[in-house]
Backbone as numpy.savetxt, mean C-alpha at the origin, in Angstrom:
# Nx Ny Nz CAx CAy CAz Cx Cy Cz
26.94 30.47 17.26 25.87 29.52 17.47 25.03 29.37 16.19
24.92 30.46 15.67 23.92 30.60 14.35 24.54 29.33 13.13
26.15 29.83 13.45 26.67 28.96 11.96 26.71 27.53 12.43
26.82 27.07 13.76 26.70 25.80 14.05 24.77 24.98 13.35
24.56 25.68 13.90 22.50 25.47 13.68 22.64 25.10 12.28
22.94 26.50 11.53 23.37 26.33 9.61 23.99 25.12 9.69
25.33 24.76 9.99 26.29 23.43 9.26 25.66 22.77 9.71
24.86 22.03 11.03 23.81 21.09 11.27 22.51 20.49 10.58
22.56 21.52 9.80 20.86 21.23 9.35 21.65 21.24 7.85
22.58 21.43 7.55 23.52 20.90 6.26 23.70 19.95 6.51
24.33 19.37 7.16 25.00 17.92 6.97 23.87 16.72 7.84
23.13 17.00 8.63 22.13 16.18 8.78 21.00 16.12 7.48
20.67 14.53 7.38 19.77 14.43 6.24 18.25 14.68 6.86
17.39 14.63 5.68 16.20 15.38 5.95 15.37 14.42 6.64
15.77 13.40 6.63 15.02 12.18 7.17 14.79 12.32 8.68
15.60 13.43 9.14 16.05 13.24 10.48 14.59 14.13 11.16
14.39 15.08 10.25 13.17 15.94 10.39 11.77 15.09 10.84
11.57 15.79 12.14 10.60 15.06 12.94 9.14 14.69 11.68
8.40 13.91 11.33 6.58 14.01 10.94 6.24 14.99 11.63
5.14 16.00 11.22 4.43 16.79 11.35 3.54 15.81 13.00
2.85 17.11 13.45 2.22 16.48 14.29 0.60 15.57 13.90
0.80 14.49 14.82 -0.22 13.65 14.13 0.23 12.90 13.40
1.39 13.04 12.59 1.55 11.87 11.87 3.29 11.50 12.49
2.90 9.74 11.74 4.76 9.49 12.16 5.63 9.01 10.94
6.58 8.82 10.64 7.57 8.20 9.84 7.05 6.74 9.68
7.49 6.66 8.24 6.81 5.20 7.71 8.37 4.34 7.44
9.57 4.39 8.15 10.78 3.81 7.28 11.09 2.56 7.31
11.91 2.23 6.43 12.50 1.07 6.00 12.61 0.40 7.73
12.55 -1.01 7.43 12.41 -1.51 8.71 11.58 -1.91 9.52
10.69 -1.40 8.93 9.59 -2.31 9.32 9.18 -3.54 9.21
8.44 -4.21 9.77 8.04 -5.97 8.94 7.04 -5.99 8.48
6.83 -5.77 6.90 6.24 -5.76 6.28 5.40 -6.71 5.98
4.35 -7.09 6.11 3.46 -8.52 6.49 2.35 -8.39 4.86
2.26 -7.60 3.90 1.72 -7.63 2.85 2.19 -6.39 1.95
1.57 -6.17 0.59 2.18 -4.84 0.19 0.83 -3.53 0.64
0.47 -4.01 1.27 -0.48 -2.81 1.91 -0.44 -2.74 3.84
0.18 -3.59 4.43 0.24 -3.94 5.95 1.45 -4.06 6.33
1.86 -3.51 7.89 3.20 -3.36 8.31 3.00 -3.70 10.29
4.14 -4.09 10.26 3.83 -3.92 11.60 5.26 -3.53 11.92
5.33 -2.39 13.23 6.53 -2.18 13.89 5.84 -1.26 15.64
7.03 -2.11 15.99 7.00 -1.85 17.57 5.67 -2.32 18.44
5.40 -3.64 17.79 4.62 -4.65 18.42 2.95 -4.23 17.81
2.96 -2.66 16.86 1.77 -2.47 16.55 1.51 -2.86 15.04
0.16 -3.14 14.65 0.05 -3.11 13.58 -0.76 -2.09 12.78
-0.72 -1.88 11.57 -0.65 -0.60 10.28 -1.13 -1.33 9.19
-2.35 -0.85 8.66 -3.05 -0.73 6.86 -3.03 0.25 6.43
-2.56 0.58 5.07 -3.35 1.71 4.47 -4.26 1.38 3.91
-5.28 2.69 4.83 -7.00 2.81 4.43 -7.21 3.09 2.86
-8.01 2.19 2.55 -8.72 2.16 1.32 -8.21 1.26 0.33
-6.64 0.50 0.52 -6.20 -0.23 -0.14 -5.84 -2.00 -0.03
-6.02 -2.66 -1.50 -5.68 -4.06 -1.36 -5.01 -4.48 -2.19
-3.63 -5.16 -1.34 -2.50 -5.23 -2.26 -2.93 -6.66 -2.82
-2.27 -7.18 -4.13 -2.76 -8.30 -4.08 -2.30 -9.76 -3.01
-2.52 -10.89 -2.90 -2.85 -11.72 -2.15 -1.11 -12.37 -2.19
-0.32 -13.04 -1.43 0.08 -13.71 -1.10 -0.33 -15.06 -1.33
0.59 -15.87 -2.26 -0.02 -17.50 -3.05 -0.31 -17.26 -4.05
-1.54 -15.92 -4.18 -1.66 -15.90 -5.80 -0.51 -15.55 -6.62
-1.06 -16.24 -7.82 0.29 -15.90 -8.94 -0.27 -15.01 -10.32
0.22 -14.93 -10.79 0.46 -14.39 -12.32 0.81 -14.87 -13.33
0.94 -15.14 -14.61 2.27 -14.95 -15.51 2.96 -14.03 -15.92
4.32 -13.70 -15.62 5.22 -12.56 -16.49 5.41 -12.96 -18.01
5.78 -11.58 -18.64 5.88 -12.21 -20.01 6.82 -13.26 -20.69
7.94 -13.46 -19.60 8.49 -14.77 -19.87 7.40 -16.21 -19.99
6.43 -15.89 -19.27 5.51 -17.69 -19.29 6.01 -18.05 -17.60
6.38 -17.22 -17.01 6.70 -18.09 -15.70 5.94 -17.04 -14.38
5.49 -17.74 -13.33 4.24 -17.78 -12.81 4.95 -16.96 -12.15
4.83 -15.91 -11.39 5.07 -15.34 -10.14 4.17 -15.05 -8.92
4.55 -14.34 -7.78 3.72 -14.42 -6.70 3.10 -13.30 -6.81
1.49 -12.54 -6.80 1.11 -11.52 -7.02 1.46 -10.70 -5.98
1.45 -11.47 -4.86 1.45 -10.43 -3.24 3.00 -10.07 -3.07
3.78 -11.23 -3.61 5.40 -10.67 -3.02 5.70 -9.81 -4.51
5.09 -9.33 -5.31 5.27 -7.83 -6.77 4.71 -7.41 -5.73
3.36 -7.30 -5.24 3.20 -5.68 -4.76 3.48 -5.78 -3.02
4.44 -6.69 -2.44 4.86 -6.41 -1.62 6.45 -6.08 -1.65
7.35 -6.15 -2.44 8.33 -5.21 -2.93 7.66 -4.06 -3.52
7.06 -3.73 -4.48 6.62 -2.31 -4.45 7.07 -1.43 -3.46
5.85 -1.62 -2.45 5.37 -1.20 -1.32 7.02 -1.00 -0.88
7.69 -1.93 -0.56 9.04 -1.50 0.42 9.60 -0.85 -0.32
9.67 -0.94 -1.76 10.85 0.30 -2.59 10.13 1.42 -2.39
8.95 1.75 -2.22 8.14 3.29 -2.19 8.83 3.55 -0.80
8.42 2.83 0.29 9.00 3.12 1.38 10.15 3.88 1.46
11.25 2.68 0.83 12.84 3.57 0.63 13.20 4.48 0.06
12.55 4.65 -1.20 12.49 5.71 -2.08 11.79 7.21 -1.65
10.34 6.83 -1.07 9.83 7.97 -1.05 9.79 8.48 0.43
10.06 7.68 1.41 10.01 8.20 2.98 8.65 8.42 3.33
7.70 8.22 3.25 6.44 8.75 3.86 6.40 9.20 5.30
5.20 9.70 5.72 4.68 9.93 6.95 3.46 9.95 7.07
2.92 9.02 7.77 1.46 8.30 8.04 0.66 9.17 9.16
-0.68 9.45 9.06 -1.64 9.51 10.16 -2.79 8.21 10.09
-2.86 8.20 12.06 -4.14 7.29 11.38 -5.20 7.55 11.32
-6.18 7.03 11.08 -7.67 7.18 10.46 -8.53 6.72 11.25
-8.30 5.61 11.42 -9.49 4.34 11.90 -8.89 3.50 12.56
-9.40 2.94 13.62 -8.70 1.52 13.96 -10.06 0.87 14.49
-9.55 -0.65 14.13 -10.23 -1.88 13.92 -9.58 -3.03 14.26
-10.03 -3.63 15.47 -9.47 -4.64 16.06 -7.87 -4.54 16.38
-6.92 -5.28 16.09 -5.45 -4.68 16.46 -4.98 -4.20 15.52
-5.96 -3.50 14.18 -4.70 -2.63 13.14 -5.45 -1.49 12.90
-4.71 -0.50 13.12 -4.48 1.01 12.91 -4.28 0.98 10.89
-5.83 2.03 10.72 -5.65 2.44 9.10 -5.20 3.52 8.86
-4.20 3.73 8.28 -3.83 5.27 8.09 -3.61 5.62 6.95
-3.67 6.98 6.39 -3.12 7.39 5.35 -1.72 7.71 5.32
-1.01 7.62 4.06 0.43 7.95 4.44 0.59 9.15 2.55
1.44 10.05 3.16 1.89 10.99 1.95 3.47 11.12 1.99
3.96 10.58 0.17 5.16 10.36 -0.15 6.02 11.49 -0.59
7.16 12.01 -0.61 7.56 13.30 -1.30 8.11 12.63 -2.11
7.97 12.98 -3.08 8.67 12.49 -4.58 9.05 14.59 -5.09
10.08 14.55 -5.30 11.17 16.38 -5.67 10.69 16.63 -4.29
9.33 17.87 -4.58 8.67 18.85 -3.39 7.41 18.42 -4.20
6.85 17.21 -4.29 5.89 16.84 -4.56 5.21 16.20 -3.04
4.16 16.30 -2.40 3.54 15.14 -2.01 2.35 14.39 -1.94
2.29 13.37 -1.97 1.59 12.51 -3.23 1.51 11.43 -1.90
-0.23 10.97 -2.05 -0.96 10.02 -1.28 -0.15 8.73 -1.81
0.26 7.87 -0.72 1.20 6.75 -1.16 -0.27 5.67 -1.46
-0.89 5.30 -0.92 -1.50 4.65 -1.57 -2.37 5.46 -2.69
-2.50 5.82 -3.76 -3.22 6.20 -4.44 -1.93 6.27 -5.65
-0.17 6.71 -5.14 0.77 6.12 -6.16 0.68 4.62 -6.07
0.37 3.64 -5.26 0.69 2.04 -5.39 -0.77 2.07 -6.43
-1.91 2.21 -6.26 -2.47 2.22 -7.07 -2.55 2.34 -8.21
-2.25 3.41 -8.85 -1.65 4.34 -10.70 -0.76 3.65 -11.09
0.19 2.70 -10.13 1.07 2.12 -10.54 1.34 1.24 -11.17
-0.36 0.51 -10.17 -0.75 -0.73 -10.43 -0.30 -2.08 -10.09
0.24 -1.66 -8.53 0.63 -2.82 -8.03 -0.23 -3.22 -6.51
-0.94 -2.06 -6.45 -2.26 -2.96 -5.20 -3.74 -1.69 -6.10
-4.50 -2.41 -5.01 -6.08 -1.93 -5.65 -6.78 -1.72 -4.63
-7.84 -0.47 -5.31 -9.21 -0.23 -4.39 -9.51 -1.24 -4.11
-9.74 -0.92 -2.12 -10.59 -1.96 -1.34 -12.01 -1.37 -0.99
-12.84 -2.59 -1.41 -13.93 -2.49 -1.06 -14.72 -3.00 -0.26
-15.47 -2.89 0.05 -16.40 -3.08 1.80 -17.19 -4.32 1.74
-17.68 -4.59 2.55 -19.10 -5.93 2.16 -20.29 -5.77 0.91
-20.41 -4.63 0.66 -21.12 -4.53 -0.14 -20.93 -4.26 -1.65
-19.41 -4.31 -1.79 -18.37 -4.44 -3.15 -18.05 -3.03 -3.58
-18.49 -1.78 -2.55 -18.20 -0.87 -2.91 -16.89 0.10 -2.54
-16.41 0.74 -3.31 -14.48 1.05 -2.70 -15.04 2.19 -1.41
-14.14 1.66 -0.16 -13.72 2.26 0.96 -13.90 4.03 0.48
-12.91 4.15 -0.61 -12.53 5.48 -0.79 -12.89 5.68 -2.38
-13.94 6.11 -3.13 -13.67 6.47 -4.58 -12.64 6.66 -5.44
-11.90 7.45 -4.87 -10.61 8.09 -5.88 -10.37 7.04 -6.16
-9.83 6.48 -5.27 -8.86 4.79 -5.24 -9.65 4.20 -6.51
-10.68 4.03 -6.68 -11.11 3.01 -7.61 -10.76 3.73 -9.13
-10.84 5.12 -8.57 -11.37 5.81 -9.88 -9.49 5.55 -11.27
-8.63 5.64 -9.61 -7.19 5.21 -10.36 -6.69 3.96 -10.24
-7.59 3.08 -9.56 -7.43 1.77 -10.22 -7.68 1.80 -11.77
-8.76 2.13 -12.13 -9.43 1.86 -13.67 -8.69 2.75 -14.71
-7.92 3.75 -13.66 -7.28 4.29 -15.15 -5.58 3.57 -14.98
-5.73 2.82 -14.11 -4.20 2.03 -14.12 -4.41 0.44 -14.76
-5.60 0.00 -14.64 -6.20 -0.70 -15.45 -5.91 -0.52 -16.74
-6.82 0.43 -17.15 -6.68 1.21 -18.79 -5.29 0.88 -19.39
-4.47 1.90 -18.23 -3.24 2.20 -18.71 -2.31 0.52 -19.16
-2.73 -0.45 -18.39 -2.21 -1.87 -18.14 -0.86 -1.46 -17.26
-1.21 -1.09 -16.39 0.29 -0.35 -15.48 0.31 -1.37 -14.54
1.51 -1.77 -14.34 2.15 -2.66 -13.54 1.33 -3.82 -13.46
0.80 -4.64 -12.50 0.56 -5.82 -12.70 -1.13 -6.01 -13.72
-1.41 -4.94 -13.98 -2.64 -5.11 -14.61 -1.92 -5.41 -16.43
-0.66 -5.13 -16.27 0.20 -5.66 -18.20 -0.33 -7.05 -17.99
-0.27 -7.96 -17.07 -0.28 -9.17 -17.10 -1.76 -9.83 -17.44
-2.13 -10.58 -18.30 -3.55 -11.37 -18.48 -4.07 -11.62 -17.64
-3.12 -12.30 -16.37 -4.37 -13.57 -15.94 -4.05 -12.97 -14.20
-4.20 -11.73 -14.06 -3.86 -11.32 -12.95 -5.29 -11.01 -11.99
-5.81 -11.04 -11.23 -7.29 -11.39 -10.40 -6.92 -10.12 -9.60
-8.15 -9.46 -9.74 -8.16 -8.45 -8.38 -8.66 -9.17 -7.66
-8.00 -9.21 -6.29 -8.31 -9.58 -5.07 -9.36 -9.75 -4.36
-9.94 -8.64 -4.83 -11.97 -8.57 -4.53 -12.47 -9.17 -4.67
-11.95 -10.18 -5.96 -12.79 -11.00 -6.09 -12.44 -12.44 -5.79
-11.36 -12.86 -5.13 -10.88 -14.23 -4.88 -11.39 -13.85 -3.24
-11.02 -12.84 -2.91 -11.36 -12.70 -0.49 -12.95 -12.84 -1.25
-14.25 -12.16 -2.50 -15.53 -12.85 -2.28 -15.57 -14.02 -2.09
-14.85 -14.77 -3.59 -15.18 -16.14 -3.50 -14.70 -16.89 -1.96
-13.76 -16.62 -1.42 -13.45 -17.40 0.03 -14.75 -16.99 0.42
-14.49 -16.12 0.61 -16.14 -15.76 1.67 -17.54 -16.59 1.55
-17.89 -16.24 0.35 -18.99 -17.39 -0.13 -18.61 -18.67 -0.12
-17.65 -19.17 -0.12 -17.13 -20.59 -0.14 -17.60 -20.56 1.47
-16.92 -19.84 2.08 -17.00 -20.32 3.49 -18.60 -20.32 3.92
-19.55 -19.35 3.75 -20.78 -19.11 4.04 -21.40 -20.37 3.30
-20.86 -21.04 2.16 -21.87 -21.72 1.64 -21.85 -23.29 2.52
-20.67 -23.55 3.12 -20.06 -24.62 4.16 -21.03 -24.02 5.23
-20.84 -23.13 5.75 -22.03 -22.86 7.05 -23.32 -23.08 7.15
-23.79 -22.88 5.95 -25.16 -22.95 5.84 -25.64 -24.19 6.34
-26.83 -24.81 6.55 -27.44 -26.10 6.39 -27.69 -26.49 5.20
């Protein structure tokens, strides 16, 4: 019985290994609705503290040709997925989406997945109504992924998000007003 248990847990992959309690498996397959938002099994999922960029907005790559900012850091997001396997807890929930944190194993490393999309530089500290980040760290490795010009921050004319969801906002408040 012993050597059966052994060749089992050999030839089954590690993926198969339940999430810890409290948290669940983040895998491929999901429907990924932004590079920071997911939905599966009719529920929906953010990771807390982060904003990927926008869907419509664009960029330039260094070819001169425009790309979509939200579908870069919404591939990101699914190659971390495939690559790194996470397992999410949640945090908070707010209206129909559940915020959770999720941690990636990269060797026998594990490493806050949003805080790698961040360093990476393909989504950014989110911040609250009052422009301040949800979570510090997050900002603190936005600015050094900034610095670094890591991933979409290489590009010139690339907009953190913060500040195009203000301008809607004020656009919209300034239509409300009298």
């Amino acid at each position: 019985m012993r050597q059966t248990l052994i060749l089992l847990s050999v030839l089954l992959p590690a993926s198969i290994a339940a999430a810890p309690d409290g948290y669940f498996d983040l895998l491929p397959g999901v429907t990924l609705e932004t590079g920071d938002t997911w939905s599966s099994d009719g529920k929906r999922f953010r990771l807390y503290g982060v904003q990927s960029c926008l869907r419509g907005t664009s960029y330039t790559d260094k070819h001169g040709q425009k790309r979509d900012c939200g579908e870069a850091s919404l591939a990101v997001f699914a190659a971390y997925i495939k690559d790194t396997k996470p397992v999410c807890a949640p945090v908070a929930k707010k209206d129909d989406t559940a915020y959770v944190v999720c941690y990636a194993t990269v060797g026998k490393q594990r490493l806050d997945l949003a805080n790698v999309l961040i360093t990476s530089g393909y989504a950014f500290a989110a911040l609250n109504g009052e422009g301040l980040p949800y979570h510090v760290p997050y900002a603190v490795a936005e600015q050094l992924a900034r610095d670094k010009r890591a991933g979409l921050w290489q590009f010139e004319d690339v907009q953190h998000p913060a500040i195009l969801l203000s301008r809607e906002v004020n656009a919209r408040n300034k239509k409300a007003s009298p």
